[in-house]
N, C-alpha and C positions, 0 to 999 in steps of 0.2 A: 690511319689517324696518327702514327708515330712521327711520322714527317711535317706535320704541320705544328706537332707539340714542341716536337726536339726546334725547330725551326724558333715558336715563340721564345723558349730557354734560351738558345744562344743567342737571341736578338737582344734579351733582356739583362745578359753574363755581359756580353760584349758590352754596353752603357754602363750596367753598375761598375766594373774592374776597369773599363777606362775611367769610368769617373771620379770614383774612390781612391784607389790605391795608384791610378797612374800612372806616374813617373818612380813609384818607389821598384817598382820590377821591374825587369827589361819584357816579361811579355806585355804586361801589364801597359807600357809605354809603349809599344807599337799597337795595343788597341786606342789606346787614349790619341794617338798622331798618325791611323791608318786613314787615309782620304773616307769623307762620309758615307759617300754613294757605293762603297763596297758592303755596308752595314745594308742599304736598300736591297743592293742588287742578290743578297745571301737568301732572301724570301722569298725571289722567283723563283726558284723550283717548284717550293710548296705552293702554290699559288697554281702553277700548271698542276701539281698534280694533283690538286683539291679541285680544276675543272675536269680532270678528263673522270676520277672517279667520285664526283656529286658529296663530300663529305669534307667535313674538315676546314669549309670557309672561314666562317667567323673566326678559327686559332690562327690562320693562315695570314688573314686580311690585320688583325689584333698585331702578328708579327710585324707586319708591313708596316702600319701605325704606329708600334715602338722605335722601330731601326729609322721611321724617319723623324721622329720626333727626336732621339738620340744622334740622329746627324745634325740635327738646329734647323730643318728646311720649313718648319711649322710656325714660321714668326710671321705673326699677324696685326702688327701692334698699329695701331691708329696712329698717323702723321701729324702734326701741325707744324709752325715754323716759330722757333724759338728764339730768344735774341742774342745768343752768343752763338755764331756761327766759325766752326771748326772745323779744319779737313785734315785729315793726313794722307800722304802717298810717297811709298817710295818709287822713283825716278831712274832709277838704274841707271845713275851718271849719265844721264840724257844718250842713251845707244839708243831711242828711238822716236827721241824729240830734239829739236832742238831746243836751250836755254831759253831763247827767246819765245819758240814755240810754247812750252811749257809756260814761259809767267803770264802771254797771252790768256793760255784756258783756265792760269787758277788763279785770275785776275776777274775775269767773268763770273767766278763763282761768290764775290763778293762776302769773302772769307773775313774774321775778325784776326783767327789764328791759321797759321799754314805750318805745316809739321812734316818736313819733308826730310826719306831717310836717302841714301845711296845720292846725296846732293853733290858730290864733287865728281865735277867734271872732267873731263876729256884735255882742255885747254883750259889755263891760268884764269884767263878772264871770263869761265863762265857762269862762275857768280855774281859777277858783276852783273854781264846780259841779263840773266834771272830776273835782278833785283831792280834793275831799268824798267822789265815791261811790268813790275809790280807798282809803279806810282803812290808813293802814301806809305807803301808799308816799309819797315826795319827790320834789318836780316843780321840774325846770332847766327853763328858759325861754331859748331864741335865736330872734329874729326870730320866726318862724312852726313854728319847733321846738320838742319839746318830749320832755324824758328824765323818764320816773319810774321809781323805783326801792325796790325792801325792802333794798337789798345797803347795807351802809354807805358812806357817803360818801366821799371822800379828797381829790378835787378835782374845779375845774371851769374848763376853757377854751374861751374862744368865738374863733372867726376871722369877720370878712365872706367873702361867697363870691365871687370875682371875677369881674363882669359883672353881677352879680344883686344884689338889694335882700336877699336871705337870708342867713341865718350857720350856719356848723357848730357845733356843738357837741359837747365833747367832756368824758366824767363819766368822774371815776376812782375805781374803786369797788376793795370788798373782799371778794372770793368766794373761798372755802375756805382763808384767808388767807394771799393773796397779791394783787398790784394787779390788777384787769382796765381795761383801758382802753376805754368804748365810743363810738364818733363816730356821729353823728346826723346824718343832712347828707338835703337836699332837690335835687340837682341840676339846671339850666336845661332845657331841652325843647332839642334840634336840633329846629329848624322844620322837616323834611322834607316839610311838607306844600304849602310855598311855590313846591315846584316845578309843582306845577300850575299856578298864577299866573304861574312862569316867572321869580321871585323868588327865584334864584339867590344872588343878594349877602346875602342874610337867610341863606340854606341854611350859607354859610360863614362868615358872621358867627356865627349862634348855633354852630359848630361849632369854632371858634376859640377863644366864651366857653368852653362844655366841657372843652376842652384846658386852659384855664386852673384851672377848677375841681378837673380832676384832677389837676394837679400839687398842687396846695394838701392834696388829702386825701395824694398819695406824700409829702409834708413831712413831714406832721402823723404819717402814723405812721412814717415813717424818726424822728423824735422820742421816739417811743413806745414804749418795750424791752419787753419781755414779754409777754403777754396781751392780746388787743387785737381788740373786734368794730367793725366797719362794718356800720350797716344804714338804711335809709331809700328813700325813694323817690329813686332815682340814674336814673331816666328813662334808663334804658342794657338796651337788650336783652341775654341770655345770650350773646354772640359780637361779634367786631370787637376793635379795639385796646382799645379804652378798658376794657371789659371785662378783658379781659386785662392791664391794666397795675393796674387795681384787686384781680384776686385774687395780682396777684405782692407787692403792699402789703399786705394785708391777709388772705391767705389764703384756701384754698378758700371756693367758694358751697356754703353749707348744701345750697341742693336741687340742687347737682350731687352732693353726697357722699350725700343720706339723703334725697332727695325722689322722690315718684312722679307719671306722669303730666307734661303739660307745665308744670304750677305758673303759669297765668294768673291776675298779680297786678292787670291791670285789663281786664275783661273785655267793657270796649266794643270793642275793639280786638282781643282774645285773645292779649295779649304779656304777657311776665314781665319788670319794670323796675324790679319792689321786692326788695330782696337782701338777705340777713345772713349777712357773712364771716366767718370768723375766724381767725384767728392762734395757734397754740397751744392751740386747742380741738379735739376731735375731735363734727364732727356726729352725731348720732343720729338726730333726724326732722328733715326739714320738711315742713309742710304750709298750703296756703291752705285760709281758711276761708271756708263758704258765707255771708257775710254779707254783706248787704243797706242799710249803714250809709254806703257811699261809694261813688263809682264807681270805688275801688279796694277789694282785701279783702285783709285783714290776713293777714301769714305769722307762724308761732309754727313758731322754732326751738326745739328743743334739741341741748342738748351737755355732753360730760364732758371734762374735762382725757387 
């Protein structure tokens, strides 16, 4: 029976210490941005050996239930279709679509906002192509960002992102007439992969930029009164601080209110790191889409006031 208890404990250490103290430790940070299915896969053993010797189910099975409810795979949330319709995807400078391909499929999806990160392309003119097979809609440009939009215009502010060669980008738009304000940001990668190398100082250097970053988007919408979505590839798993400081700015995550399933936004890896918050929206759906176009795929929110 030691093995099915010790099993529920660190099933149940692993979630609290990534989710609490996260990014304040560095182990603490490699539970809070360890891929989910490694949390799953830690309770198989106890699991075999609660069959071969008849005892110890239930703490076994109990683990199983925590480590996946702590990966996010337990989202069950009822769908509807809402009427502000938002997608984000980053595109990875089209290495695996073409411009034109890509404003084809996210012209189909009959999107209000399009929140597209890794938007520059290969060749001068492929924003242009982009914004061709997009008919109707207006394209902001920051750095490697990129907002299109049908909703009327109102304004547009750009920041540098701190640490990083990229900028946010922030369009103030006019839906069901009143402002919405939407920010578009690409956040830094925490290198946690450095620790293998044992390149520690990288682990908290790019951890440090992060912290910088997030303050810059809590500014940007403590600035912001009303209505107001976050989405983009924020390279930040579903739990830890950072997380949690972004939806206390900028309000619930879509696929914790209306998404099913764990919502794996880039699926080399099986983690969810692309978001769309909001502020003063109530979500309806989120869903990723089966696409084949980055080695990220695209979330299309919706939502009603």
């Amino acid at each position: 029976m030691v093995l099915p208890w010790f099993t529920l404990l660190l099933a149940s250490l692993t979630w609290v210490l990534g989710e609490w103290p996260g990014e304040r430790t560095l182990p603490t940070l490699l539970l809070a941005y360890a891929p989910p299915l490694l949390w799953v896969g830690a309770t198989l053993p106890a699991l075999l050996w609660t069959h071969g010797h008849g005892k110890g189910r239930r703490v076994a099975w109990a683990a199983l239930l925590v480590a996946t409810w702590g990966a996010g795979a337990l989202h069950l949330r009822p769908q509807a279709e809402g009427a502000l319709r938002v997608v984000t995807f980053n595109v990875l400078g089209g290495q695996r679509a073409t411009p034109i391909q890509l404003g084809r499929a996210l012209a189909a999806l009959n999107a209000d906002v399009i929140l597209l990160q890794e938007s520059r392309f290969a060749t001068p003119e492929g924003r242009a192509l982009l914004t061709a097979a997009l008919p109707g809609y207006r394209a902001e440009h920051a750095a490697e960002v990129t907002t299109l939009t049908r909703l009327p215009l109102l304004d547009v502010q750009v920041w540098p992102l701190p640490a990083n060669r990229r900028e946010v980008l922030l369009t103030r738009l006019s839906w069901q007439g009143r402002p919405l304000g939407v920010v578009n940001a690409h956040l830094g990668t925490v290198q946690v992969s450095s620790v293998l190398t044992g390149d520690l100082e990288r682990v908290r250097r790019t951890r440090d930029a992060r912290d910088q970053q997030v303050r810059l988007l809590r500014d940007i919408a403590a600035q912001s009164p009303g209505l107001l979505l976050l989405g983009g590839d924020l390279n930040t798993p579903p739990r830890g601080r950072t997380y949690r400081e972004l939806r206390t700015a900028f309000g619930p995550d879509a696929h914790d209110q209306a998404g099913r399933g764990p919502g794996w936004t880039f699926p080399p890896l099986l983690l969810r790191i692309d978001h769309v918050m909001g502020r003063g929206l109530t979500p309806r759906s989120a869903r990723v889409l089966p696409w084949a176009l980055s080695d990220h795929r695209p979330l299309l929110v919706t939502f009603d006031r």
